[in-house]
N, C-alpha and C positions, 0 to 999 in steps of 0.2 A: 504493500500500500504506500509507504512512505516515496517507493520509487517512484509512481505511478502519478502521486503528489506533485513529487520535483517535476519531472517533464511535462504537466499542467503548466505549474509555476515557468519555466522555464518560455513557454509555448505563450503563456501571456506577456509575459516579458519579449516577447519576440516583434509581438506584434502591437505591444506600445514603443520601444524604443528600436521597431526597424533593425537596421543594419547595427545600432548599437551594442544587438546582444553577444557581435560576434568576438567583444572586447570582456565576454567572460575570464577570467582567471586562469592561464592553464601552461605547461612550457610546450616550447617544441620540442619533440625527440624526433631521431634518423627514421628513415621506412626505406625500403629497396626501391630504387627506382622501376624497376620491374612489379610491383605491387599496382593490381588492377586498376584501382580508385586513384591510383598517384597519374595512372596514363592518362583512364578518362580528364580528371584537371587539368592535367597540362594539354592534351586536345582541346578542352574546352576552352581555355587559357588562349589557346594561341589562332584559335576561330574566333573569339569573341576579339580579340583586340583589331585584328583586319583577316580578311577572308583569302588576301594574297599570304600570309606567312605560312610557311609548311615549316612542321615541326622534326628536326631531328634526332635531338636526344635530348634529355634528360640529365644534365649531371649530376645535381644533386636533389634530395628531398625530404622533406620533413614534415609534421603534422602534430596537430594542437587542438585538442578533446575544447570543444569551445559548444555553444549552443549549435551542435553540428561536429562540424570539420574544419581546420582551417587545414591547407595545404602551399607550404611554402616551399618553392621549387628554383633551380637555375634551369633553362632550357637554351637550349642553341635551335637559334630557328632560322631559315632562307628565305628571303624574297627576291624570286629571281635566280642572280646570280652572286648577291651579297650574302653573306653568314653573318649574323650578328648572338648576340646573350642581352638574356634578360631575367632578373630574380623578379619571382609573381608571386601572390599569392591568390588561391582559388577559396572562397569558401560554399564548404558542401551544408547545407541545412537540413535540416531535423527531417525535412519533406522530399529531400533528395536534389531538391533543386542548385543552379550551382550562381553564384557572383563574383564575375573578378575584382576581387577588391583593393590589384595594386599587381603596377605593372613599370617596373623601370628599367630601362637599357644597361647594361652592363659596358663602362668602358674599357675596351683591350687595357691589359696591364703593358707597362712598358716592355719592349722585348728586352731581353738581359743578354750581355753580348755572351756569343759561344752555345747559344741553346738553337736547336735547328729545325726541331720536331719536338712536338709535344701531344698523346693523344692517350689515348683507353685503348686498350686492348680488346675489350669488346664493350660492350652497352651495358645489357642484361644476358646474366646466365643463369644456370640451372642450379645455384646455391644464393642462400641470402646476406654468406658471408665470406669473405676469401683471409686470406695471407700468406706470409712467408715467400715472395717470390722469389725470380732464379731466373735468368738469360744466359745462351748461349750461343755461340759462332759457329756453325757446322760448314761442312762442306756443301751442303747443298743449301742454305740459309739459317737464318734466326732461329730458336727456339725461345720456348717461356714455358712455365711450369708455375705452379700454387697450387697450396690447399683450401679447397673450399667444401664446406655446406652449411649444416645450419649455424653451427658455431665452434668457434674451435674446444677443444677437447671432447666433442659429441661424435658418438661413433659409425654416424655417416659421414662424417670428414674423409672426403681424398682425394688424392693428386691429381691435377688435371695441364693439359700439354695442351697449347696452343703454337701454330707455325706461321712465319710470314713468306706467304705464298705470293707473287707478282704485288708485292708490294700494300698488302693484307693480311692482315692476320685471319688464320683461318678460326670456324668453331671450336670452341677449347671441347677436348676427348676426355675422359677419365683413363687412365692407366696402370693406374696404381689403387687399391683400399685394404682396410684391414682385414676383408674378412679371413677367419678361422678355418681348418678342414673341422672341429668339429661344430661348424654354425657360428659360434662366437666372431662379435665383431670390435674393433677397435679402430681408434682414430689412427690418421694418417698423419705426419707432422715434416715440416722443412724439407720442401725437396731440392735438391744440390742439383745441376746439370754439369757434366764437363764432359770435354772433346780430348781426349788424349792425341797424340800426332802419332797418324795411321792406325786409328785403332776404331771401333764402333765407340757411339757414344752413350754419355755414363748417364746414369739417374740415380744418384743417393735419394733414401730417405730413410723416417724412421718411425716405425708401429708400435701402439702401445698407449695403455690408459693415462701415461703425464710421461714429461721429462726425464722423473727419474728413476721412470720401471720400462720406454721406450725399449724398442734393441733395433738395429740400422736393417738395410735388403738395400740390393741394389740391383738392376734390371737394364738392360742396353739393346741398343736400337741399332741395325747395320742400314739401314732409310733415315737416316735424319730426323729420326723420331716422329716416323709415318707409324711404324711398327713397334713391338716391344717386346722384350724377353718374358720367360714369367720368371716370376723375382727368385731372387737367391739370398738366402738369408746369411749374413755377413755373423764370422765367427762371433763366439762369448766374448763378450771385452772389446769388439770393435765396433765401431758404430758409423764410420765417414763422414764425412765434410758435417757438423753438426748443424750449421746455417749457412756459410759463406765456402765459396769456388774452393779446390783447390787447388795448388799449382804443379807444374810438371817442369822437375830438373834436368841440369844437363844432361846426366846419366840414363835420364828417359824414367827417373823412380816420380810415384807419385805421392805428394805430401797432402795429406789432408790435413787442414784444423779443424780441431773438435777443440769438448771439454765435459763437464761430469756435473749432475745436480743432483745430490744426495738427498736420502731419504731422510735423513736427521735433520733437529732443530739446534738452533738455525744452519740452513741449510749451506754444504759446502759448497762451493761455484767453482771451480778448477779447470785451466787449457789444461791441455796435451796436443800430441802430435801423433797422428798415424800414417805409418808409408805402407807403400806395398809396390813392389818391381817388376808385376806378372798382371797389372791389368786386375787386380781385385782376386788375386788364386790366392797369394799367401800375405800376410800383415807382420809389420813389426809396428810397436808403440811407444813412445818415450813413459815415463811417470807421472803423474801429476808434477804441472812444475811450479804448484805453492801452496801454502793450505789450505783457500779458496775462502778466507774468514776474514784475514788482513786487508787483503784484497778482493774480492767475490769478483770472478770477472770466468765469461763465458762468449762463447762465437767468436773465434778470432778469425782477421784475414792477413793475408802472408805478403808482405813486400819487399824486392828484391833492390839491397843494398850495393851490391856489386862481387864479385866470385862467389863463395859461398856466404856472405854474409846475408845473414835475413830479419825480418820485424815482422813483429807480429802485431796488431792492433786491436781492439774490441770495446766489447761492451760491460759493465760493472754497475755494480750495487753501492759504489762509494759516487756517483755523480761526477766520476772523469772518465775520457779512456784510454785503456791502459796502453802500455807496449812495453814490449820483452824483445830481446836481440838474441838470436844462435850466428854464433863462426862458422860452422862448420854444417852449414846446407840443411840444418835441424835437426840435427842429429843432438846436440846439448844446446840447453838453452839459460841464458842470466836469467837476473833477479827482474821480478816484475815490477812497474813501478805504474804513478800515475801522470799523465799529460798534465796541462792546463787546460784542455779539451771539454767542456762541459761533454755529461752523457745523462737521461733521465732516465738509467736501464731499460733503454731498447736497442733495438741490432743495429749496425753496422755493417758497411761493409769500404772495400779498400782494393786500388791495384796502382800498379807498379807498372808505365807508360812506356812506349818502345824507345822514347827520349830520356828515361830514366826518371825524372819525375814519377808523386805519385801522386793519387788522388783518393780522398775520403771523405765517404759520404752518411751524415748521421742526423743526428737533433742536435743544434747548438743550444741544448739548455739543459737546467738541470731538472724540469719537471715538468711534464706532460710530450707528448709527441709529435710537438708543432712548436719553430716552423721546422723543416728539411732542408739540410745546406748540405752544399760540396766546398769543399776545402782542397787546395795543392800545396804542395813540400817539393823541395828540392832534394832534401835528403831524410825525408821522414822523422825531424824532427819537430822545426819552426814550419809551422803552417800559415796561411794566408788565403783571405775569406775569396773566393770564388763566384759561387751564384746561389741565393734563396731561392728553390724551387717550388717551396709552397710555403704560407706563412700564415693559416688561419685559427684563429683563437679556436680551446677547448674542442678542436680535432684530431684525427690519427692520419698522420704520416709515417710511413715506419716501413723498417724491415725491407732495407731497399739491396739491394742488389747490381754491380757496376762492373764493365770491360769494355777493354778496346778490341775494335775489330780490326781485320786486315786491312782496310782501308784509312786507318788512322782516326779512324771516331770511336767516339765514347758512346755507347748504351747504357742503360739505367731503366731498371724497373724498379718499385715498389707499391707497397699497400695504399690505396687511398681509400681511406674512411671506412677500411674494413667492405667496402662496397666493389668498389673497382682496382684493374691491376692497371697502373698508371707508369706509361712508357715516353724516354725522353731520349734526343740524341741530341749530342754535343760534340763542337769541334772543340777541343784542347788548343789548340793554337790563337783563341780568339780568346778566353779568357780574360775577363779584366781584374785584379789581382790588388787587393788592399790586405796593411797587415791587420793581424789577429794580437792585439798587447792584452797581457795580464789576463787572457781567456774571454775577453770583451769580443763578440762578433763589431763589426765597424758601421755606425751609420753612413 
């Protein structure tokens, strides 16, 4: 009864102060842009404003329990032959009917020198949530990989492979999931892509109800990740590339970085290092290389200092990140220490440029997961601010993903919004370059 009341109350209220009810009390939260009610608005949205705009896509969307619905959207819409954005909001009422109650253009953000390409990977897919990306250079083109569904640690989570086909990425596949031989099923988590020289390519990942009861499989593709193996579960104690690439030595040996999150409180966080010389047949593994308490630090990526010297970079629970040096091609490794690098324990990742420079890409802050910047080093120490590729309050950017192709450009995947897998190319040589003091990004 009492319900029954309010939507009375509610309904008279609507219809003494009009359009004012729709300034009921309420927050916005995320919705999938693929969410039926979120298309109809933005259709409606983009009909009611002029009957020339055809609507593209959707980036992002949100909605707000009001006397109705409100839905507040960005959409990229064409007239013609212009492309333009515009954040709207639609409100749905109690009767179904719909009001555009706010429509304003979005102006282009400045282009930022060295950025070339900027776009989604796809629109809408067949999960409501992604992460963890992963790109790769094949011989026959691009690769990208993430896990998605409903949410992560849910055990329809898994891996899914998309290809850029004539300059498209194609619909992302699934290829990987947890299911069990005996029916049990578990989530899918971080999947790794590498390209060994002449060899089929790799796909790391790793199964299992969290982090630290996971165990690694690895599955490879002689098609450029048309096709796949069916998986091969990677020995006790090894698990491959935990988040970020690995690299391939002179020797032709493969170094993975990994690290360990234990089941005690509070929990240990520890790198390590895994090689293997056969393509994934046999493994050797360094130690833990600190107690993971002083430090907590996890996901490293590997940059190459010159002969066998190497760095290793990542992510921590102390709000820097960290880096460790080996002599000797990673086989032993120093003590760990911390940057001046702000990190707000999210991933990382890092490489090492055919001009020797490197570049790193993370959160320059110490809390939450926005904005996402690149950073370049000369010699992976003193870093200097690069380019903001995303900068919006109380959002996720995260868990990005970075290499150079043979052609001398930079690719970059990562997370956006938990929603899309968000793809950038970049020439390295056009960079505009300010320093980074006392851990301050530079206005």
């Amino acid at each position: 009864m009492r319900s029954v009341s309010l939507i009375c109350f509610v309904t008279v209220l609507m219809s003494v102060c009009g359009v004012c009810a729709q300034q009921i009390a309420g927050g916005f939260s995320e919705v999938s842009s693929g969410d039926k009610e979120v298309k109809a608005a933005a259709e409606f949205a983009v009909k009611t404003k002029d009957a020339k705009l055809v609507l593209q896509s959707i980036e992002s969307s949100e909605r707000q329990v009001v006397a109705g619905m409100n839905y507040k959207m960005v959409l990229h819409v064409t007239e013609g032959a212009t492309a333009q954005k515009a954040a709207v909001v639609v409100w749905q009422k109690i009767d179904n009917s719909r009001e555009l109650t706010s429509w304003e253009w979005v102006k282009p953000k400045e282009a930022q020198a060295g950025i070339l390409k900027s776009e989604y990977i796809y629109d809408t897919g067949p999960y409501p949530s992604i992460h963890a990306t992963t790109i790769v250079e094949t011989p026959t083109g691009m690769v990208t990989a993430w896990f998605g569904g409903t949410a992560e640690r849910n055990p329809d989570v898994c891996i899914w492979v998309s290809r850029l086909v004539d300059g498209k990425w194609t619909e992302s596949v699934e290829v990987a999931n947890g299911v069990q031989a005996d029916g049990k099923r578990h989530p899918t988590w971080n999947p790794v892509l590498f390209q060994p020289k002449g060899a089929p390519l790799m796909l790391f990942y790793k199964v299992g109800p969290s982090p630290s009861t996971w165990w690694g499989e690895l599955k490879t593709s002689e098609d450029g990740g048309k096709t796949w193996s069916a998986a091969q579960k990677l020995p006790e104690g090894i698990f491959g590339p935990i988040k970020n690439k690995p690299v391939q030595l002179a020797n032709g040996d493969i170094l993975c970085p990994t690290s360990n999150e234990t089941e005690s409180k509070p929990s240990a966080w520890a790198i390590y290092f895994e090689r293997t010389s056969d393509l994934g047949k046999t493994w050797q593994r360094t130690e833990l290389l600190h107690d993971g308490l002083k430090v907590s630090a996890i996901q490293p990526s590997i940059l190459f200092l010159g002969g066998d010297k190497l760095e290793a970079v990542g992510r921590t629970r102390q709000g820097k990140v960290f880096q460790i040096e080996s002599g000797d091609a990673g086989r032993t490794w120093g003590e760990i220490s911390l940057t001046e690098l702000p990190n707000p324990n999210s991933g990382t990742d890092a490489v090492t440029l055919k001009d020797g420079r490197h570049l790193l890409i993370y959160n320059h802050t110490a809390k939450g997961r926005s904005p996402l910047n690149l950073a370049l080093s000369k010699d992976g120490k003193v870093w200097e601010a690069a380019l903001v590729l995303e900068d919006e309050p109380k959002k996720e950017f995260s868990y990005p993903a970075i290499i150079q192709t043979s052609d001398g450009l930079v690719h970059i995947t990562y997370t956006w919004k938990r929603q899309k897998v968000k793809h950038l190319v970049v020439d390295p040589e056009k960079l505009v370059l300010k320093p980074i003091v006392g851990g301050q990004w530079p206005q």
